[in-house]
PDB file of N, H, CA, C and O in Angstrom:
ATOM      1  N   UNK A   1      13.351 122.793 205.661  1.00  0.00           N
ATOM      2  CA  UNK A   1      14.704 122.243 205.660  1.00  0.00           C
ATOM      3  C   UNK A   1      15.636 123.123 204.823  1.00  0.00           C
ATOM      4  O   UNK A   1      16.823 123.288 205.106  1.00  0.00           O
ATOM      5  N   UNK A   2      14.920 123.764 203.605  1.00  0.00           N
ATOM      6  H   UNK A   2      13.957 123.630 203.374  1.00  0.00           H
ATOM      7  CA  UNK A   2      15.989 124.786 202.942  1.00  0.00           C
ATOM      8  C   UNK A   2      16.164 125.997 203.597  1.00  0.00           C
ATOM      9  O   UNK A   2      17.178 126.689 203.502  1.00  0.00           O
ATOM     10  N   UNK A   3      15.174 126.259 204.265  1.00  0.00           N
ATOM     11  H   UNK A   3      14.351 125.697 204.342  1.00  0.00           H
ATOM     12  CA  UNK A   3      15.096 127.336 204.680  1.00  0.00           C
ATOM     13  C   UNK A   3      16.756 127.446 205.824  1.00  0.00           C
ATOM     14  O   UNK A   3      17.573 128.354 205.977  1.00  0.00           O
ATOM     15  N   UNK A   4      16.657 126.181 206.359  1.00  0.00           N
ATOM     16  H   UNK A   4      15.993 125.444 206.234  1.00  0.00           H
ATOM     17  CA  UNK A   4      17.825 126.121 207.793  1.00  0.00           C
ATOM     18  C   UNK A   4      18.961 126.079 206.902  1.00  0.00           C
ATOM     19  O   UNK A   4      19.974 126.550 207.421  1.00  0.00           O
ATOM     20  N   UNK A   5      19.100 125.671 205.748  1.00  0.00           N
ATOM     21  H   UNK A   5      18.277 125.288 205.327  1.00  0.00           H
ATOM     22  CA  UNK A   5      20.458 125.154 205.416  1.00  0.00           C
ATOM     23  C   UNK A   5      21.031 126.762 204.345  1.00  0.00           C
ATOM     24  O   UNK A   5      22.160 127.114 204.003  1.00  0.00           O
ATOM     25  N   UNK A   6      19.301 127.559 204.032  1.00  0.00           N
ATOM     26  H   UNK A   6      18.384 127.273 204.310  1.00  0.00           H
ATOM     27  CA  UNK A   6      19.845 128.620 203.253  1.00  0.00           C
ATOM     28  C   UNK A   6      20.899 129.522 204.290  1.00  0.00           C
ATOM     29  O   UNK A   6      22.051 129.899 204.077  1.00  0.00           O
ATOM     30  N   UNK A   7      20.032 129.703 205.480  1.00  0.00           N
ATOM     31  H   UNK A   7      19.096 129.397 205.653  1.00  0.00           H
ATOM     32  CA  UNK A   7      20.604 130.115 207.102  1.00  0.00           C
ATOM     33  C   UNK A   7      21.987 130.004 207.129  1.00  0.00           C
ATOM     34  O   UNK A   7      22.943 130.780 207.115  1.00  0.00           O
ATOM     35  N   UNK A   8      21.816 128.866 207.169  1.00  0.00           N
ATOM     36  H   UNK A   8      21.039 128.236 207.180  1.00  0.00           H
ATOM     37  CA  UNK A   8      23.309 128.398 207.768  1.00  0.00           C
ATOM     38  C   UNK A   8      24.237 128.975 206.508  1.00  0.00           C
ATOM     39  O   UNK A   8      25.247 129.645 206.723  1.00  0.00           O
ATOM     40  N   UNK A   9      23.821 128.668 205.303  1.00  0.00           N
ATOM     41  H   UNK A   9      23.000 128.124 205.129  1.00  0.00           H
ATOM     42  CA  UNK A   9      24.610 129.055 204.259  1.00  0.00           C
ATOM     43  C   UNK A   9      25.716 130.631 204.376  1.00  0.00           C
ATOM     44  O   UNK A   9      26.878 131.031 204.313  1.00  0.00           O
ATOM     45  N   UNK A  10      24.012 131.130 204.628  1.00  0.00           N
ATOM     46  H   UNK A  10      23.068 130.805 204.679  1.00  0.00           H
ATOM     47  CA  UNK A  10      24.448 132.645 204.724  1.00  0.00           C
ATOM     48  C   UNK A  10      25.275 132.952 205.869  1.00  0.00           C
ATOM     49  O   UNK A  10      26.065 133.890 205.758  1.00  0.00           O
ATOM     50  N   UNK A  11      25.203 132.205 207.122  1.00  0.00           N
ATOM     51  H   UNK A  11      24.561 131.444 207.212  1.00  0.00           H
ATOM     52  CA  UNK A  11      26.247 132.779 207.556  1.00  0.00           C
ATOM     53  C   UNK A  11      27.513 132.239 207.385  1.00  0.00           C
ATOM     54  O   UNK A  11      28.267 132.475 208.329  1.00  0.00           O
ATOM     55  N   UNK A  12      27.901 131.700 206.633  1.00  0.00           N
ATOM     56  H   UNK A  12      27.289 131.509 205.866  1.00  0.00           H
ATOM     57  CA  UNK A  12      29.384 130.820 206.120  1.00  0.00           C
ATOM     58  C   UNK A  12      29.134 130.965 204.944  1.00  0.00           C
ATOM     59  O   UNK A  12      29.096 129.945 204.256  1.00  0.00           O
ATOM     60  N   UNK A  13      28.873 132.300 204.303  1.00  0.00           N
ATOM     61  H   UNK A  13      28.903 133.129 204.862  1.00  0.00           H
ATOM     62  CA  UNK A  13      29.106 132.664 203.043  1.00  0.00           C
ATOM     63  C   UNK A  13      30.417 132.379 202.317  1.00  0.00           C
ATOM     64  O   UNK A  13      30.459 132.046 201.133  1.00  0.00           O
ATOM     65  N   UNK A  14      31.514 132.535 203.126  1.00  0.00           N
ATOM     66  H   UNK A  14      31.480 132.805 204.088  1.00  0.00           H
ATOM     67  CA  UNK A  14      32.843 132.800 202.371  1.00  0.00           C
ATOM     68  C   UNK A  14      33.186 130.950 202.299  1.00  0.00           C
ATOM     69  O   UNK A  14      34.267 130.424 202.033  1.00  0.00           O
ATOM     70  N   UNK A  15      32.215 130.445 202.544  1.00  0.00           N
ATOM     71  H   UNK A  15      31.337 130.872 202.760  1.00  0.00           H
ATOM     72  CA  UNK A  15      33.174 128.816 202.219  1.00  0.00           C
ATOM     73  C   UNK A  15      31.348 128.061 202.531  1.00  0.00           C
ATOM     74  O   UNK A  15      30.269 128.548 202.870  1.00  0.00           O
ATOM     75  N   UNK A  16      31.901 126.496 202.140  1.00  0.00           N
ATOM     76  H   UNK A  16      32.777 126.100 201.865  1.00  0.00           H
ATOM     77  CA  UNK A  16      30.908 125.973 201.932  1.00  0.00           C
ATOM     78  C   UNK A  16      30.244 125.376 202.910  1.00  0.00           C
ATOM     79  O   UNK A  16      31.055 124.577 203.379  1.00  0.00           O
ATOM     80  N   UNK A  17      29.432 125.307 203.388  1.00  0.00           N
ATOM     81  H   UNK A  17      28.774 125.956 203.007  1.00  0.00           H
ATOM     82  CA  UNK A  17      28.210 124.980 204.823  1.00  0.00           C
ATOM     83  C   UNK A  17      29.167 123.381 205.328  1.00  0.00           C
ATOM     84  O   UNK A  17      28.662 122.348 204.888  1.00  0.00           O
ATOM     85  N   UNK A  18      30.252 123.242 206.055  1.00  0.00           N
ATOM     86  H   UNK A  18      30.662 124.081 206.412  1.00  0.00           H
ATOM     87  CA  UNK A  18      30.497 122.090 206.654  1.00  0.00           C
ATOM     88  C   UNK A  18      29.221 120.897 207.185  1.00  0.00           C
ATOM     89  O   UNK A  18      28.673 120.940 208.287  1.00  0.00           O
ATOM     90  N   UNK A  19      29.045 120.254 206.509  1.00  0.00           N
ATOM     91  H   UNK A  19      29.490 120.219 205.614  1.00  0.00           H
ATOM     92  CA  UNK A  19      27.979 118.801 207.134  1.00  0.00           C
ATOM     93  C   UNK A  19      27.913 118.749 208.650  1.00  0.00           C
ATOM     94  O   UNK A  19      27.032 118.051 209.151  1.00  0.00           O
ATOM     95  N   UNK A  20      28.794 119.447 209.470  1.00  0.00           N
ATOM     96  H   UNK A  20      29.510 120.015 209.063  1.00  0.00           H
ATOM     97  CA  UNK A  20      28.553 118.925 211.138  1.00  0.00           C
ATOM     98  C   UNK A  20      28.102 120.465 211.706  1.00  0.00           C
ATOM     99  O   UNK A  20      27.818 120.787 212.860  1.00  0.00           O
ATOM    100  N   UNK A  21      28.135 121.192 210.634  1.00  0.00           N
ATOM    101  H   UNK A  21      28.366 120.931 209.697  1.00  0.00           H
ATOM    102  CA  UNK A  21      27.354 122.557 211.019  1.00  0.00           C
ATOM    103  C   UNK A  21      26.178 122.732 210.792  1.00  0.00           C
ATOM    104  O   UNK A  21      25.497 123.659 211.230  1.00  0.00           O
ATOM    105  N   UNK A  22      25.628 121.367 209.691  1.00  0.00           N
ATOM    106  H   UNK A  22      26.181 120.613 209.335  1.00  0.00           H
ATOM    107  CA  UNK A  22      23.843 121.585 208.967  1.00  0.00           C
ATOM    108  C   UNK A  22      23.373 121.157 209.987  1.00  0.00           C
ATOM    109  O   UNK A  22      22.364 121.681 210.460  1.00  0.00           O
ATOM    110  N   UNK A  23      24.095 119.906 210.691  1.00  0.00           N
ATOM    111  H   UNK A  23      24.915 119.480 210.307  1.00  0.00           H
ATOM    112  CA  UNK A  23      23.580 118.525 211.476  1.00  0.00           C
ATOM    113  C   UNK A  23      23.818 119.297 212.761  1.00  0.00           C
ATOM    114  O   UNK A  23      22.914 118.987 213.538  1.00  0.00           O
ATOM    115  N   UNK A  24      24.672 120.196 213.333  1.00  0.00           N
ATOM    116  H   UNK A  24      25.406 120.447 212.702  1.00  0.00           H
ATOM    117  CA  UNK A  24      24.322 120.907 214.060  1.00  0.00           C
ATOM    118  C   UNK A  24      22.997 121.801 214.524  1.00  0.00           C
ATOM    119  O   UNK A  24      22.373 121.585 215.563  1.00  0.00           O
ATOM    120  N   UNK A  25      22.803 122.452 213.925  1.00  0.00           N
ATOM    121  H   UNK A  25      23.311 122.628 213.082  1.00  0.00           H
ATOM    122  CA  UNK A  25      21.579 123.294 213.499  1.00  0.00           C
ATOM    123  C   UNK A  25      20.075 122.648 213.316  1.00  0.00           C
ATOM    124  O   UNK A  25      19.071 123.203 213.763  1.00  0.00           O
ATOM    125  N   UNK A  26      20.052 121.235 212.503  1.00  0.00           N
ATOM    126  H   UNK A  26      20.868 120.785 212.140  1.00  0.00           H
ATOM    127  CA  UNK A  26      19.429 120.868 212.656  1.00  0.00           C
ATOM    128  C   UNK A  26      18.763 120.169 213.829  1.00  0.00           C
ATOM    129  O   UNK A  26      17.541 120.286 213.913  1.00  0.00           O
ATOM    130  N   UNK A  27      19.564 119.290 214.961  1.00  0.00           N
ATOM    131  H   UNK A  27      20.557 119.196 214.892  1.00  0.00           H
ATOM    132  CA  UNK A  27      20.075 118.749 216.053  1.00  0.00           C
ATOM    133  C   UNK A  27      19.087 119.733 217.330  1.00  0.00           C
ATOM    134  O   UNK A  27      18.231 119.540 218.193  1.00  0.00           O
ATOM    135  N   UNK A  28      20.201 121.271 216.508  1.00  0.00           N
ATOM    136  H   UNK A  28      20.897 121.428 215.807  1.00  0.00           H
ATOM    137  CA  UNK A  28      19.588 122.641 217.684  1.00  0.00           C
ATOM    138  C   UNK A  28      18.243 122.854 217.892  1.00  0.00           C
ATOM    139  O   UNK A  28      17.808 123.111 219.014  1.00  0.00           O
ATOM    140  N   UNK A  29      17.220 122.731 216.461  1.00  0.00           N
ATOM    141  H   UNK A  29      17.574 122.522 215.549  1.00  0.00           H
ATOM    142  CA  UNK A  29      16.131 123.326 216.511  1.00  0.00           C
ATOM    143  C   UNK A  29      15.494 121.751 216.736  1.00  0.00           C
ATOM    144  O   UNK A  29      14.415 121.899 217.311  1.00  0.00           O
ATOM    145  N   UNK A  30      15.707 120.596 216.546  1.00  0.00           N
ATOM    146  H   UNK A  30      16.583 120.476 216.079  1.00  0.00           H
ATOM    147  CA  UNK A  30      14.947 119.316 217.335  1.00  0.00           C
ATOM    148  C   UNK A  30      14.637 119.355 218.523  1.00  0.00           C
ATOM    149  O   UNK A  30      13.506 119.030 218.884  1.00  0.00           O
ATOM    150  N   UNK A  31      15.912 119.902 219.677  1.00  0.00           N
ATOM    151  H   UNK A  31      16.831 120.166 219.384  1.00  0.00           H
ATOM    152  CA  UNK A  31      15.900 119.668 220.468  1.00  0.00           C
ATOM    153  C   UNK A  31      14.953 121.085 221.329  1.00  0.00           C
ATOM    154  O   UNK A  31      14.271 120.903 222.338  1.00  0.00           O
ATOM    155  N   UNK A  32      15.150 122.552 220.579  1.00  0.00           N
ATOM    156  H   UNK A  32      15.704 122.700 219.760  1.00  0.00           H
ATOM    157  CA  UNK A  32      14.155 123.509 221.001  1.00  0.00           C
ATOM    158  C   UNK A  32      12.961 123.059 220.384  1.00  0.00           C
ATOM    159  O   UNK A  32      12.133 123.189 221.285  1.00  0.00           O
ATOM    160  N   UNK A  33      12.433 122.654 219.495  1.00  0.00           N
ATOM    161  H   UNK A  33      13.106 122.548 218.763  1.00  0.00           H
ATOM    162  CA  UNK A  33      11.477 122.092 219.308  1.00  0.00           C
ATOM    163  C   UNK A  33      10.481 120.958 220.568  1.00  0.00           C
ATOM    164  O   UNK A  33       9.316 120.908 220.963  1.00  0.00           O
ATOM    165  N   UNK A  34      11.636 120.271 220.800  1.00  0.00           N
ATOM    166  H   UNK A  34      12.582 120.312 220.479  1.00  0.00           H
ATOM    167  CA  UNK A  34      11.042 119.269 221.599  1.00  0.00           C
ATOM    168  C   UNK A  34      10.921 119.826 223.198  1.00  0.00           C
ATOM    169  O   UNK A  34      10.027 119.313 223.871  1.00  0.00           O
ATOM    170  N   UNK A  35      11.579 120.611 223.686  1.00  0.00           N
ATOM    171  H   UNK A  35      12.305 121.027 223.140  1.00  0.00           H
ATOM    172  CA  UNK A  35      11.747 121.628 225.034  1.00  0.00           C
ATOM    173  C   UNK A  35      10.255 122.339 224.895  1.00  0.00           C
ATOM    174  O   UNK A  35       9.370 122.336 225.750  1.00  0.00           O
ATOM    175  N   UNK A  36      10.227 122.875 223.742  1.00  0.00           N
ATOM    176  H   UNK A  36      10.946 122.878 223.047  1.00  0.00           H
ATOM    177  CA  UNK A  36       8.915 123.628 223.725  1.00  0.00           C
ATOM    178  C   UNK A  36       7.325 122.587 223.985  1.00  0.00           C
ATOM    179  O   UNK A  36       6.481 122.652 224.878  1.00  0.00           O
ATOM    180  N   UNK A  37       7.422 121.783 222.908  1.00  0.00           N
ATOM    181  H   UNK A  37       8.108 121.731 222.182  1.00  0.00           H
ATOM    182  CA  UNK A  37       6.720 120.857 222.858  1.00  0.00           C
ATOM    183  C   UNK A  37       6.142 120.595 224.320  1.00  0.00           C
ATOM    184  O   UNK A  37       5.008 120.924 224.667  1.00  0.00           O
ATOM    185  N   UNK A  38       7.411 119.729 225.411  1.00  0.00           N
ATOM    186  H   UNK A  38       8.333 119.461 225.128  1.00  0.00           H
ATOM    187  CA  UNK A  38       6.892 119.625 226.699  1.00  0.00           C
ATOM    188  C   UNK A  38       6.877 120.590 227.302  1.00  0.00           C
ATOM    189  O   UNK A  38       5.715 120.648 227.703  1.00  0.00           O
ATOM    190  N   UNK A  39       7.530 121.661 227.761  1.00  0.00           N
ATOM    191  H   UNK A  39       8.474 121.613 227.436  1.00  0.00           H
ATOM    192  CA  UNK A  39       6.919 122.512 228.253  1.00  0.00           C
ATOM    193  C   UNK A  39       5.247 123.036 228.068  1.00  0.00           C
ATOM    194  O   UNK A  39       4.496 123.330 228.998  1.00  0.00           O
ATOM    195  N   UNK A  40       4.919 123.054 226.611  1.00  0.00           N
ATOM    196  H   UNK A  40       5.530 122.815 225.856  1.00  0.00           H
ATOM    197  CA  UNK A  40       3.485 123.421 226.530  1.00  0.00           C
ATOM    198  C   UNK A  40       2.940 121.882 227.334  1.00  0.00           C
ATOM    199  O   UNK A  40       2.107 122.054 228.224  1.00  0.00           O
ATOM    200  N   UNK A  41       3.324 120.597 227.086  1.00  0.00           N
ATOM    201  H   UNK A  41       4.001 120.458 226.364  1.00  0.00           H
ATOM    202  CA  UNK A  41       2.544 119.514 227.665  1.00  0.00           C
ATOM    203  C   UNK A  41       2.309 119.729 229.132  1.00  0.00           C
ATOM    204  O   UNK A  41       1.259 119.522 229.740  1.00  0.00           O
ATOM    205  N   UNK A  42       3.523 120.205 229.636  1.00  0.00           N
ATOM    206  H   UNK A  42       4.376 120.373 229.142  1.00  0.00           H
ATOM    207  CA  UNK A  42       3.725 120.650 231.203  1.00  0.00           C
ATOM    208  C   UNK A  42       3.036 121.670 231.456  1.00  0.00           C
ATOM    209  O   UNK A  42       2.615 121.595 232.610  1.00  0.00           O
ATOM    210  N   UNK A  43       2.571 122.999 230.712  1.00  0.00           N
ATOM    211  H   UNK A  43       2.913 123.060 229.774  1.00  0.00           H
ATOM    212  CA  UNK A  43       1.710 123.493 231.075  1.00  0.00           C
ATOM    213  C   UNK A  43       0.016 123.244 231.205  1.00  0.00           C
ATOM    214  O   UNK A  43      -0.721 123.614 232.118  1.00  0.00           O
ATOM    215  N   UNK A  44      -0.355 122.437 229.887  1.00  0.00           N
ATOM    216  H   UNK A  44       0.243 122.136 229.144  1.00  0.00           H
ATOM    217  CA  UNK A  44      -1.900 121.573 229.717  1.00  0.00           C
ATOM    218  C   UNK A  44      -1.783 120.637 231.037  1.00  0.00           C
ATOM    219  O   UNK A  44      -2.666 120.601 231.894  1.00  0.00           O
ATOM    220  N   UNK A  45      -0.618 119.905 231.091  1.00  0.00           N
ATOM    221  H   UNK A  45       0.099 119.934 230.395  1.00  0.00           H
ATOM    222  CA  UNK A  45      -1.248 119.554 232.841  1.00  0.00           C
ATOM    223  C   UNK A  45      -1.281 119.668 233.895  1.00  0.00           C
ATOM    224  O   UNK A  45      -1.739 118.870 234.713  1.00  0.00           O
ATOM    225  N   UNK A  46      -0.571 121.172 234.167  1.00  0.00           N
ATOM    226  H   UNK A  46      -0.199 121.820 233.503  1.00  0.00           H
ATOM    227  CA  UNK A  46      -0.593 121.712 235.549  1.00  0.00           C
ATOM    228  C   UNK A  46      -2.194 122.504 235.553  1.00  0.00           C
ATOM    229  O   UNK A  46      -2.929 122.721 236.516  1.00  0.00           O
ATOM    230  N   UNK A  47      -2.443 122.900 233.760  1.00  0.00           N
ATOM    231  H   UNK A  47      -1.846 122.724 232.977  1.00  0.00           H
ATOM    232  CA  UNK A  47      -3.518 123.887 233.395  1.00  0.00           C
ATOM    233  C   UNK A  47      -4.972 122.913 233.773  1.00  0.00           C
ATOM    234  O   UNK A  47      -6.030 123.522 233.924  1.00  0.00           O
ATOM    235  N   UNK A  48      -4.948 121.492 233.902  1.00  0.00           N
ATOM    236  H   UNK A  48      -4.088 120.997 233.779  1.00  0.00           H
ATOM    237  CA  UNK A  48      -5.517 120.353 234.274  1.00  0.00           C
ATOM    238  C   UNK A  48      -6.032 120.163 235.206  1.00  0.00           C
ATOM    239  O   UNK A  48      -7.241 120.013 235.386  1.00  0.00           O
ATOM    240  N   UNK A  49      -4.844 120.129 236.246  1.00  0.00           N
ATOM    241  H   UNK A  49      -3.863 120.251 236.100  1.00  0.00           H
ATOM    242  CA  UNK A  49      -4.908 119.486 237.493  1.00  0.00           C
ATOM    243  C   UNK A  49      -5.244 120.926 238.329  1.00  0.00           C
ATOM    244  O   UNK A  49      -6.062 120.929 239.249  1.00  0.00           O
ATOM    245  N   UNK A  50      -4.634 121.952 237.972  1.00  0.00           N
ATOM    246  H   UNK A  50      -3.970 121.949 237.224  1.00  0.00           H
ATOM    247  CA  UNK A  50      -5.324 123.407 239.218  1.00  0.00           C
ATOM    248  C   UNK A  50      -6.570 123.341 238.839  1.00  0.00           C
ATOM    249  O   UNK A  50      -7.410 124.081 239.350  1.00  0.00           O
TER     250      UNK A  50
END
């Protein structure tokens, strides 16, 4: 979690990390997180059923 918010920091160095830019970011990598997630599920059961 520090790691995303050091991120974000750094790139809005010149002012302070806006709250709908952390919650952004955070939001971003849930949702690639969760894309990945099923996709691997979608692959274990096509990897299944062939």
């Amino acid at each position: 979690m520090q790691r995303i918010e050091r991120l974000l920091g750094d790139r809005t160095s010149t002012r302070p990390t806006p709250l709908y830019e952390t919650v952004y970011g955070v939001a971003l990598v849930t949702v690639v997180c969760a894309i990945a997630a099923s996709h691997h599920a979608i692959e274990t059961l096509l990897g299944m059923l062939l």
